[in-house]
C-alpha positions as CSV (number, residue, x, y, z in Angstrom):
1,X,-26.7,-0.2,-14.1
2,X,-24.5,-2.9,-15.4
3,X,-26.2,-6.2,-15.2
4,X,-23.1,-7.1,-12.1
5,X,-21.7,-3.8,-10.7
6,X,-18.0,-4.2,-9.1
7,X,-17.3,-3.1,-5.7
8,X,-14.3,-1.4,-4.4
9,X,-14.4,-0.3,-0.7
10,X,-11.6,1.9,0.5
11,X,-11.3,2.1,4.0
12,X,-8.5,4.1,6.3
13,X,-7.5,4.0,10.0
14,X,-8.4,6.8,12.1
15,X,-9.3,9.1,9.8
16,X,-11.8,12.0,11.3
17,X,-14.4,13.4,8.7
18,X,-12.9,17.2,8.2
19,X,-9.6,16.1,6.2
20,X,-11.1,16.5,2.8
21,X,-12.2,20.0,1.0
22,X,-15.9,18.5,0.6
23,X,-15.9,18.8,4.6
24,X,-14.5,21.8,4.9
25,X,-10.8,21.4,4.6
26,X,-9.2,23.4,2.5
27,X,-5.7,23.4,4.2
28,X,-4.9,19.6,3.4
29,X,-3.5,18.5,0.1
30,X,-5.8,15.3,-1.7
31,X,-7.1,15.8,-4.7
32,X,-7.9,12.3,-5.9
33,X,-10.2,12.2,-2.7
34,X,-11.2,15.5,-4.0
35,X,-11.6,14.3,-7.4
36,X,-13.8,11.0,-5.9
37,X,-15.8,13.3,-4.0
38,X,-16.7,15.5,-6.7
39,X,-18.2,12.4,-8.6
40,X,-19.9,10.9,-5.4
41,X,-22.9,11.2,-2.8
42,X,-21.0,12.5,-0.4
43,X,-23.1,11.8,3.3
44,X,-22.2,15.2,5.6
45,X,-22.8,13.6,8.8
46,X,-21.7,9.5,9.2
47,X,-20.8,7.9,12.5
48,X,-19.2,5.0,13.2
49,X,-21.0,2.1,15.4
50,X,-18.3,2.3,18.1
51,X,-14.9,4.8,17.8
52,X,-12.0,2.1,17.9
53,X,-10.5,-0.8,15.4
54,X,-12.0,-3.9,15.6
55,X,-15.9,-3.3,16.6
56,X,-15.8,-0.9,13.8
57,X,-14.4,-2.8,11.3
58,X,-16.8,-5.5,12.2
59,X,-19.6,-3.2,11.9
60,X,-18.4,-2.2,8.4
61,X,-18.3,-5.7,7.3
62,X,-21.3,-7.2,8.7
63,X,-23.7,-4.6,9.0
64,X,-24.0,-5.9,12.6
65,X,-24.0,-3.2,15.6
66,X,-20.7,-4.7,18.1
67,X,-22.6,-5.8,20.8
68,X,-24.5,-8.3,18.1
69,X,-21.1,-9.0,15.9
70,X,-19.6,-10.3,18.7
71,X,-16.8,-7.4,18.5
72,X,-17.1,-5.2,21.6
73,X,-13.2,-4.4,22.4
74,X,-10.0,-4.4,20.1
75,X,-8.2,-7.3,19.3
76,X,-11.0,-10.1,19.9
77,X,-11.7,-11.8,16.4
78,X,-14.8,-12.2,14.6
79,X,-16.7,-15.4,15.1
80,X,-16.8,-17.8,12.8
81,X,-20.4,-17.7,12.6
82,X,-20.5,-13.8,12.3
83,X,-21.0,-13.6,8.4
84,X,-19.2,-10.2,6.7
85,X,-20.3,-9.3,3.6
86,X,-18.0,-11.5,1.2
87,X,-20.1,-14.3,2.3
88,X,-23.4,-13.0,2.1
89,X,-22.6,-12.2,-2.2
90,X,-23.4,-14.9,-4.4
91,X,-20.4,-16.7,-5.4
92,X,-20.1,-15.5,-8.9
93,X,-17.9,-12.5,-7.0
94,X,-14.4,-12.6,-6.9
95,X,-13.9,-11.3,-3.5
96,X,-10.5,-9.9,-2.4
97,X,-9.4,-8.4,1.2
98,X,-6.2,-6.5,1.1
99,X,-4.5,-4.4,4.1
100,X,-5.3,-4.0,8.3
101,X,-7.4,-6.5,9.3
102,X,-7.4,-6.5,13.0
103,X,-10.6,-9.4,13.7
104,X,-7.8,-11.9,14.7
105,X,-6.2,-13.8,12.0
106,X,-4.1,-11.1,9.7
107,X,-2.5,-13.3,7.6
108,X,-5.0,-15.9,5.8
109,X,-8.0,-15.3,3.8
110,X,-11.4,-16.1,5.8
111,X,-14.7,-15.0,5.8
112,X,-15.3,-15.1,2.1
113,X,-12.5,-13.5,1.1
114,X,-10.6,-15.5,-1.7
115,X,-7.9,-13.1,-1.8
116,X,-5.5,-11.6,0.6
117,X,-2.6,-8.8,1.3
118,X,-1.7,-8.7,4.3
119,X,0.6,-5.8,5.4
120,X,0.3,-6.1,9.7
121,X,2.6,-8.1,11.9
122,X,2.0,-5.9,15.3
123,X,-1.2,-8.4,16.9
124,X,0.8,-11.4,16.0
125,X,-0.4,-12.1,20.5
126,X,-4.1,-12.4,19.2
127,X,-3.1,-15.0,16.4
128,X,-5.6,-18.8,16.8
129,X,-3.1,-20.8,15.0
130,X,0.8,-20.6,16.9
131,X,1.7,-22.0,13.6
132,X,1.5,-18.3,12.2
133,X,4.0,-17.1,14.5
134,X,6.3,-18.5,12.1
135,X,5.1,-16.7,8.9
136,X,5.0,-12.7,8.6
137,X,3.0,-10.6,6.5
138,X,3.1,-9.8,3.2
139,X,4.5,-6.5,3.3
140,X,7.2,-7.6,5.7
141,X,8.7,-10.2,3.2
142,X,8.2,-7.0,0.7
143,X,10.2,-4.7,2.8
144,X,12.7,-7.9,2.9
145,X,13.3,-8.5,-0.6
146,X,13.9,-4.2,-0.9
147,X,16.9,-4.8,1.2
148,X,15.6,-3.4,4.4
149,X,15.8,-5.0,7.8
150,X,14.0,-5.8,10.8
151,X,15.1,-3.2,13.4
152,X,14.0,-5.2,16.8
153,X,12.7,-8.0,18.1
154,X,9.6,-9.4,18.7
155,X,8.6,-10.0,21.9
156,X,10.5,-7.2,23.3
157,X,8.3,-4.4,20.8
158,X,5.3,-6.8,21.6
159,X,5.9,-6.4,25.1
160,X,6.4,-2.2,25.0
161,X,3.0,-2.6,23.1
162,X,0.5,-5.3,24.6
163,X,2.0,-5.8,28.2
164,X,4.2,-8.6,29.2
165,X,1.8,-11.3,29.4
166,X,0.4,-11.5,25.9
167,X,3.9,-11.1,24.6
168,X,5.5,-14.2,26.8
169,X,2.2,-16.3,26.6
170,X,2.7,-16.3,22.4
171,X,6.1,-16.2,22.0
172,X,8.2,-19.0,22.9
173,X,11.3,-16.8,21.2
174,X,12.1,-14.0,19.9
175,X,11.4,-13.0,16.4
176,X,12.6,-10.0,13.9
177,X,9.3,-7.2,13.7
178,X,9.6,-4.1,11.8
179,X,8.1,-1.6,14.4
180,X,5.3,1.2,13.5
181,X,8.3,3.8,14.2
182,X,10.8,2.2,11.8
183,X,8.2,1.5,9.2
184,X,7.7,5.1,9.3
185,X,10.7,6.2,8.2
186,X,10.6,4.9,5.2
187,X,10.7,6.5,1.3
188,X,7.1,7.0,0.2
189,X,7.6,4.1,-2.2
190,X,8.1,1.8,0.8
191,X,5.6,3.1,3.0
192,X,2.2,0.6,3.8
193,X,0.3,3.2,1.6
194,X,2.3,2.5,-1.3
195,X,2.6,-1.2,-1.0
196,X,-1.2,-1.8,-0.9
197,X,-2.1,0.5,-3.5
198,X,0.1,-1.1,-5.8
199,X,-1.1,-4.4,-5.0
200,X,-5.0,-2.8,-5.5
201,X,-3.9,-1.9,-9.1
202,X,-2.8,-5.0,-10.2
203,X,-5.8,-6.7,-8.7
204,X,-7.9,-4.3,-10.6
205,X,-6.7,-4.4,-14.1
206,X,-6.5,-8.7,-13.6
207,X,-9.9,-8.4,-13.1
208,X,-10.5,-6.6,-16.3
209,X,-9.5,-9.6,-18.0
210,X,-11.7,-11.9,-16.0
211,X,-15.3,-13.0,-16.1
212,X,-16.2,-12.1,-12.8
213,X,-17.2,-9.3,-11.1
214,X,-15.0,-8.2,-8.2
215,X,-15.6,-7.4,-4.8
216,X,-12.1,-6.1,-2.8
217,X,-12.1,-4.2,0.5
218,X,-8.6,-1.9,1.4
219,X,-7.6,-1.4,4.5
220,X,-4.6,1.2,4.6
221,X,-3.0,1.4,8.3
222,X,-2.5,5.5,7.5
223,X,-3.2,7.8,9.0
224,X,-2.8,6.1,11.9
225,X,0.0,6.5,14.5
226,X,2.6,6.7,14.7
227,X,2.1,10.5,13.3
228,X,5.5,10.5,11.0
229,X,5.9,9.6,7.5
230,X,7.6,10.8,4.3
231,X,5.3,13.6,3.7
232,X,5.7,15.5,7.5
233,X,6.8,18.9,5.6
234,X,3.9,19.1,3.0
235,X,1.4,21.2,5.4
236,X,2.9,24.5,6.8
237,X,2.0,24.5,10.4
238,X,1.6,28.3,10.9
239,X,-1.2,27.9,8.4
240,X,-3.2,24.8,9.5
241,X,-7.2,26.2,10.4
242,X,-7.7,25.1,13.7
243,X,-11.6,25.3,15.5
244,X,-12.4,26.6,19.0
245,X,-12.1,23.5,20.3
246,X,-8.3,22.9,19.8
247,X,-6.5,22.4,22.9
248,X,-9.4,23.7,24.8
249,X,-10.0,21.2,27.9
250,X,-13.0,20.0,29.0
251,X,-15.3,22.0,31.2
252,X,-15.4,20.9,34.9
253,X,-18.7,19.7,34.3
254,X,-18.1,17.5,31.6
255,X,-17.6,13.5,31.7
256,X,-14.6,12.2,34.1
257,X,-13.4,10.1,31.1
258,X,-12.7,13.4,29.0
259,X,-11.2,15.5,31.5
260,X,-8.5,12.6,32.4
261,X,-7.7,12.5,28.8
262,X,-7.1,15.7,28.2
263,X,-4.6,15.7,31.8
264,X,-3.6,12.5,30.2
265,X,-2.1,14.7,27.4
266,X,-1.7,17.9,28.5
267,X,2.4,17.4,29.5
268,X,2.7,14.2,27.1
269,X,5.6,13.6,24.4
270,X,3.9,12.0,21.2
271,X,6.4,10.6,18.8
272,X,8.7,13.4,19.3
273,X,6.2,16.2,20.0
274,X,5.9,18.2,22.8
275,X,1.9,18.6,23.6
276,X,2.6,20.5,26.4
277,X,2.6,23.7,23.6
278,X,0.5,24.7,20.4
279,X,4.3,24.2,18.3
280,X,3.8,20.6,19.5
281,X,0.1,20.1,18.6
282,X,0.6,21.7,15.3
283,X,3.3,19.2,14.9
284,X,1.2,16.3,15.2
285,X,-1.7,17.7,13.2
286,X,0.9,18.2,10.5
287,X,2.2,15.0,10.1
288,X,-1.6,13.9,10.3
289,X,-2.2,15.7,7.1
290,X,1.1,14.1,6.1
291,X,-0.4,10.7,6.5
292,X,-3.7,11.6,4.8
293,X,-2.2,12.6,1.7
294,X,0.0,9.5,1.6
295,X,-3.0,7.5,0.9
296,X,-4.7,10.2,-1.0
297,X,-1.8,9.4,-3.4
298,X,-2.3,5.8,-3.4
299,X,-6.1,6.7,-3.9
300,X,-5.1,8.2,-7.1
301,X,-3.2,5.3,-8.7
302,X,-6.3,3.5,-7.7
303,X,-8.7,5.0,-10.0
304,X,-6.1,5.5,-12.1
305,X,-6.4,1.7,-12.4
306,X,-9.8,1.4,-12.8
307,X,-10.2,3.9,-15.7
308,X,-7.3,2.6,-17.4
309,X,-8.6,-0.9,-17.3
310,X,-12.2,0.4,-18.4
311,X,-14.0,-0.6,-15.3
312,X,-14.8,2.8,-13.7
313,X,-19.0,2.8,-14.8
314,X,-18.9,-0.5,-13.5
315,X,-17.8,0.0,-10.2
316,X,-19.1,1.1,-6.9
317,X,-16.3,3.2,-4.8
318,X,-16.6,3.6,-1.4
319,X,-14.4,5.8,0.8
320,X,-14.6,6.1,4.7
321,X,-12.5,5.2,7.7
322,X,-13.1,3.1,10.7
323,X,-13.0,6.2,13.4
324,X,-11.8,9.7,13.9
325,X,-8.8,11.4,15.8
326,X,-9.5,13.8,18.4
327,X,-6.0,15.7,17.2
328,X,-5.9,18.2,19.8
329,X,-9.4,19.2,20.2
330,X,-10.4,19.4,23.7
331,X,-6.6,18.8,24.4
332,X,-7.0,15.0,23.3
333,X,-5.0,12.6,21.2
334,X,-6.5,9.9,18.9
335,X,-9.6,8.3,19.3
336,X,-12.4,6.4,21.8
337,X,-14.0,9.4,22.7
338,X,-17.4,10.4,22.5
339,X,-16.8,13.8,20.5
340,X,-17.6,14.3,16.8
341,X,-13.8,14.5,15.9
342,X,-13.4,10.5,17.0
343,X,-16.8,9.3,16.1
344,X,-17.7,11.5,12.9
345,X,-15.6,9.7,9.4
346,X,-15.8,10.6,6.0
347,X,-18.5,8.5,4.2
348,X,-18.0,8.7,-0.1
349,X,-20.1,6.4,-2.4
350,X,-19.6,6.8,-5.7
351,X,-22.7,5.2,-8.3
352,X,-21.6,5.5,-11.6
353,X,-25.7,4.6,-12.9
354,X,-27.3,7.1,-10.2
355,X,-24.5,9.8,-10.6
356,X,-21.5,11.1,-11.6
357,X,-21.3,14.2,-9.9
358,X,-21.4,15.2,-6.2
359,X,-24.9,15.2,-4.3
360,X,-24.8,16.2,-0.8
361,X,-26.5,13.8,1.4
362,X,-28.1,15.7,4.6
363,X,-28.8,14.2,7.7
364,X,-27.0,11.9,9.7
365,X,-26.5,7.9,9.1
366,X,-24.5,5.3,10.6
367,X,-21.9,2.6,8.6
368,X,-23.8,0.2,10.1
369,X,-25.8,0.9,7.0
370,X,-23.1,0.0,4.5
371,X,-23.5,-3.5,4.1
372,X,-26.8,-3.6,3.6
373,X,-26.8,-0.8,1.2
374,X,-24.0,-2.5,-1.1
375,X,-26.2,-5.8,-1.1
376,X,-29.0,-3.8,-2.3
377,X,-27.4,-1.9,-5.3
378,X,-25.6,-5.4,-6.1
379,X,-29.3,-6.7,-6.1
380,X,-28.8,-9.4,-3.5
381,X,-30.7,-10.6,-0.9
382,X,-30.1,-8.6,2.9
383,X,-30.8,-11.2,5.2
384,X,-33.1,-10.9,8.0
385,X,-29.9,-10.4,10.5
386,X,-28.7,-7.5,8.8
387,X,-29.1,-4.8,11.7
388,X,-28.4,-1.5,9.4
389,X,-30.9,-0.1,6.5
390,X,-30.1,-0.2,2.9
391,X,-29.9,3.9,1.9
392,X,-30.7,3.3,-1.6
393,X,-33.6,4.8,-1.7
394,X,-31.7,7.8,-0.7
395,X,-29.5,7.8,-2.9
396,X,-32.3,6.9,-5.8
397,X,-33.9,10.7,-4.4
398,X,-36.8,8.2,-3.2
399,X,-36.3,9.4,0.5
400,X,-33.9,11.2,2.9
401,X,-32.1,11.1,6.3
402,X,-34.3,13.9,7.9
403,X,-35.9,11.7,10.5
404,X,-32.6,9.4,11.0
405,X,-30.9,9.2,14.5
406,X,-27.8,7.1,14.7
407,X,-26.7,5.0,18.0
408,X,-23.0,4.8,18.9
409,X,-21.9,2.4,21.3
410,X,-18.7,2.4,23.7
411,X,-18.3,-1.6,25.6
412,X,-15.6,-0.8,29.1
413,X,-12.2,0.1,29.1
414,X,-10.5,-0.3,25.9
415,X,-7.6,1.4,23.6
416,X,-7.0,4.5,26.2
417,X,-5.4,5.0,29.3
418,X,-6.8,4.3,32.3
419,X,-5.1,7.0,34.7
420,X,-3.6,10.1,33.9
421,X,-0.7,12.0,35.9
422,X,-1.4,15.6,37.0
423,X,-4.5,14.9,37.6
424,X,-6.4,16.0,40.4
425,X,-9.4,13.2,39.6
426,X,-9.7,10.7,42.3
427,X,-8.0,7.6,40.7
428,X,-11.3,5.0,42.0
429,X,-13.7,8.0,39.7
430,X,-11.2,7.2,36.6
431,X,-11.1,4.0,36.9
432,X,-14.8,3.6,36.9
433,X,-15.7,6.1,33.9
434,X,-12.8,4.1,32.0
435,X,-14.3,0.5,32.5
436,X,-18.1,1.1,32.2
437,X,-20.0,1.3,28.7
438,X,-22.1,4.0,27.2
439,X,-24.5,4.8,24.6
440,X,-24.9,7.9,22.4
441,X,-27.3,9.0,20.0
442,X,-27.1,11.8,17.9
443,X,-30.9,12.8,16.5
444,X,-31.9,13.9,13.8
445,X,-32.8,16.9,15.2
446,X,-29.0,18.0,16.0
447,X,-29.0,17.4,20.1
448,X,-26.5,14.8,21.2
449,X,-27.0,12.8,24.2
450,X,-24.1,10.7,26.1
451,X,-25.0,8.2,28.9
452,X,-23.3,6.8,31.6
453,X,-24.1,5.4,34.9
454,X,-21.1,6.1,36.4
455,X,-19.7,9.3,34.8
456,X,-21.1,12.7,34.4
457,X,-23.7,12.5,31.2
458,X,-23.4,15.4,28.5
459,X,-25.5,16.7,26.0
460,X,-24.5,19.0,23.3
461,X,-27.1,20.8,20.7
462,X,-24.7,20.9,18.0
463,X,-27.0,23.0,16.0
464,X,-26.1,25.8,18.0
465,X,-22.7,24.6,19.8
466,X,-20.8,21.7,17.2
467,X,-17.6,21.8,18.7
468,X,-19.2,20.5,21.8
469,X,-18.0,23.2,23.9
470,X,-21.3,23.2,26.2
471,X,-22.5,20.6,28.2
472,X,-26.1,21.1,28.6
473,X,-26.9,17.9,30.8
474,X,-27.3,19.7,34.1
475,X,-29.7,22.4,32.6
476,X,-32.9,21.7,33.9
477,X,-34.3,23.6,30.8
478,X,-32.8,20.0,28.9
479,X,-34.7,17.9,31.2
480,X,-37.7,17.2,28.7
481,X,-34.8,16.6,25.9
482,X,-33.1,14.3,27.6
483,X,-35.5,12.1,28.5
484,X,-37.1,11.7,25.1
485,X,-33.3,11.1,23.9
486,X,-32.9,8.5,26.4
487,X,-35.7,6.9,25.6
488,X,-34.9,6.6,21.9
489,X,-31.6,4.9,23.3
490,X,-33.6,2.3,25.6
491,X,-36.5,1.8,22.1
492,X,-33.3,0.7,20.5
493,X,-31.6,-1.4,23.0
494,X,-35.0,-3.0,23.5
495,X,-35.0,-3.5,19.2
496,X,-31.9,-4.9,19.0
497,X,-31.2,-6.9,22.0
498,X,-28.8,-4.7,24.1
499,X,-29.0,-5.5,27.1
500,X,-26.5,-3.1,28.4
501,X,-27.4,-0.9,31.2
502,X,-26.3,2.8,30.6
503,X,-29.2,5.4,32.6
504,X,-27.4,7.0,35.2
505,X,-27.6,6.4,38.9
506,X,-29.8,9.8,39.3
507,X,-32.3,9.2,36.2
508,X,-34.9,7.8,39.0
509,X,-34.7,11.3,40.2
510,X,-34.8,13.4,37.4
């Protein structure tokens, strides 16, 4: 172990777990990601604490669950008080934050980050100081000085995206934005992938010449929406693998909240693609690939980097993403739903002292748990308000996930629709399965419970069923199942002060 270990934490947007051969992919084209994963504990099953942005990304900083962090919905910034990782370090790290931020603030370091790239300009409504409206990111003076330019205005994209009121409260005038579509569109080179990775590489080999160790979190924007970029035609679409879940709606007796989405998107037009048909899906999932690969490239001049500047055996990696993409299975697009494919991500950590080859980690764990486990390895103190558990005794062989349930967390209406046409839902039923929270946990054991009070509960064994095509909830054989699941949900509420009420109006009479 070197005497202070390096951390690099790579981290995409919307990312679902099975886009990498070590999870079963073998249709998609990364091999850096491969190459990482074949030198890294890779964890099969890892959740993320809540399936959209910014409670995720807070989780992933501050080893806080959202309800505690402060982060329950997109777009609300982290508190001051609300301590990520880069302050918890000792100060002998030079600590660097470079891509997506979306906790408020894009374009200024904070939180113990010395360092900053920022490449976002798209929540400029959710900005504290109105003396940023006047300053862009760092990628948009980039895509400036190439010779490109902005291809609308502010507040009228801000408007299209937010609603009118955030746009017109922020915005006294209009202001030049490059928009997700136009951004897009341009030459790999150009594209957010690039840019950041670039800017990683040089941060990396300056550091090589420094005295201290590094700490630098990436956040690439791919493979986020839009789904177009400048690899669309790498993945054949007649040849993409799909499950038995793809563009297979939800049963009748599944939640409200997934049957409107899937209505949501049954006849819908996503950039360009008709999802109405399987040429349309396959389109999108496509271009997905596309997207994944674009970072998987910038991935590679990463390490490239970090052998070339000698600092690979001192360096922690860390690969995951801060929630899935539905894609088409169950006839859904992106994420905030309750299934595997938008709460399952890829979960890499690479230990060059413990091991340099891939070890399977079974069982199932939360990324509540990375902070804690980084501060561990880096042997410094996890305080006492740490909510997640260091895993290095895991990956020391000292211990396993065989007994480890993980809690996922949904807070109201938030980053979906909340109606759907062609629906034949009763619009007051939607609108109360979109606004009200829930609680999963997934146990160690394989079943997965889903609670609601106002929306039909589900339960899936995925042992036996883990495309979640079966929703056992109603079978009174489950009843015995359910409510030892439910109470491991209320044990940890109770543990970590959620107050949240999620039993359902029937549990009394169950």
């Amino acid at each position: 172990m070197p005497k202070q270990p390096n951390v690099l934490f790579l981290s995409t947007d919307q990312q679902r777990a099975d886009t990498m051969a070590c999870y079963g992919n073998e249709d998609i084209q990364t091999p850096n990601l491969n190459a990482l994963a074949g030198r890294s504990f890779v964890f099969d099953n890892a959740y993320v604490s809540q399936p959209v942005c910014t409670p995720s990304r807070a989780t992933i900083l501050t080893g806080l669950y959202p309800h505690t962090s402060g982060c329950t919905v997109n777009n609300v910034p982290l508190p001051p008080a609300t301590r990520t990782i880069a302050e918890l370090v000792s100060d002998e790290y030079r600590t660097g934050y470079f891509g997506k931020w979306h906790l408020g603030d894009e374009l200024r370091p904070q939180h113990g980050f010395e360092e900053w790239v920022s490449i976002d300009d798209l929540y400029r409504p959710y900005y504290s100081d109105t003396t940023d409206l006047g300053t862009f990111s760092d990628y948009f003076y980039y895509l400036i000085s190439q010779g490109f330019e902005p291809d609308v205005k502010g507040r009228e994209t801000l408007a299209k995206e937010y609603g009118e009121h955030d746009a017109r409260a922020r915005f006294a005038d209009e202001q030049p934005v490059f928009s997700r579509p136009y951004a897009a569109g341009l030459p790999e080179e150009h594209t957010k992938a690039s840019f950041l990775g670039r800017a990683v590489e040089r941060f990396i080999h300056e550091s090589a010449d420094g005295d201290r160790p590094f700490m630098l979190y990436v956040n690439f924007f791919e493979p986020h929406n839009p789904f177009m970029g400048p690899l669309d035609d790498l993945h054949p679409r007649d040849k993409l693998n799909t499950g038995p879940a793809f563009m297979q709606a939800p049963w009748e007796n599944t939640s409200v909240l997934h049957r409107m989405m899937a209505d949501f998107y049954k006849d819908a037009m996503e950039d360009g693609c008709d999802l109405s048909s399987e040429e349309g899906w396959r389109e999108i999932r496509a271009r997905y690939f596309g997207l994944v690969s674009l970072v998987d490239r910038a991935v590679g001049g990463i390490m490239r980097a970090l052998e070339e500047s000698g600092q690979t055996d001192d360096t922690i990696v860390v690969y995951t993403s801060d929630h899935g993409e539905m894609l088409g299975d169950h006839a859904i697009l992106h994420k905030t739903m309750m299934y595997e494919e938008s709460m399952r991500v890829p979960f890499l950590m690479r230990v060059p002292w413990l091991s340099d080859e891939q070890r399977r980690v079974e069982g199932r764990i939360g990324l509540v748990d990375a902070v804690p486990t980084l501060l561990d390895l880096l042997g410094q103190e996890i305080p006492r308000e740490i909510q997640g558990e260091s895993r290095v005794p895991v990956l020391e062989g000292n211990s396993d996930l065989s007994d480890n349930d993980v809690i996922v967390q949904w807070n109201g209406a938030d980053g979906r629709p909340t109606s759907a046409f062609n629906t034949t839902i009763p619009e007051h039923a939607i609108q109360r399965a979109s606004s009200m929270p829930r609680r999963a946990i997934i146990s160690h054991e394989g079943m997965k419970l889903h609670l609601s009070p106002s929306d039909q509960c589900e339960l899936y064994d995925l042992n036996n069923d883990p495309h979640e095509l079966r929703n056992l909830y109603n079978d009174e054989a489950y009843r015995h199942t359910i409510r030892d699941l439910a109470s491991r949900i209320r044990l940890w509420q109770e543990k970590y002060k959620d107050y949240t009420p999620v039993l359902p109006d029937e549990w009394d009479s169950m």
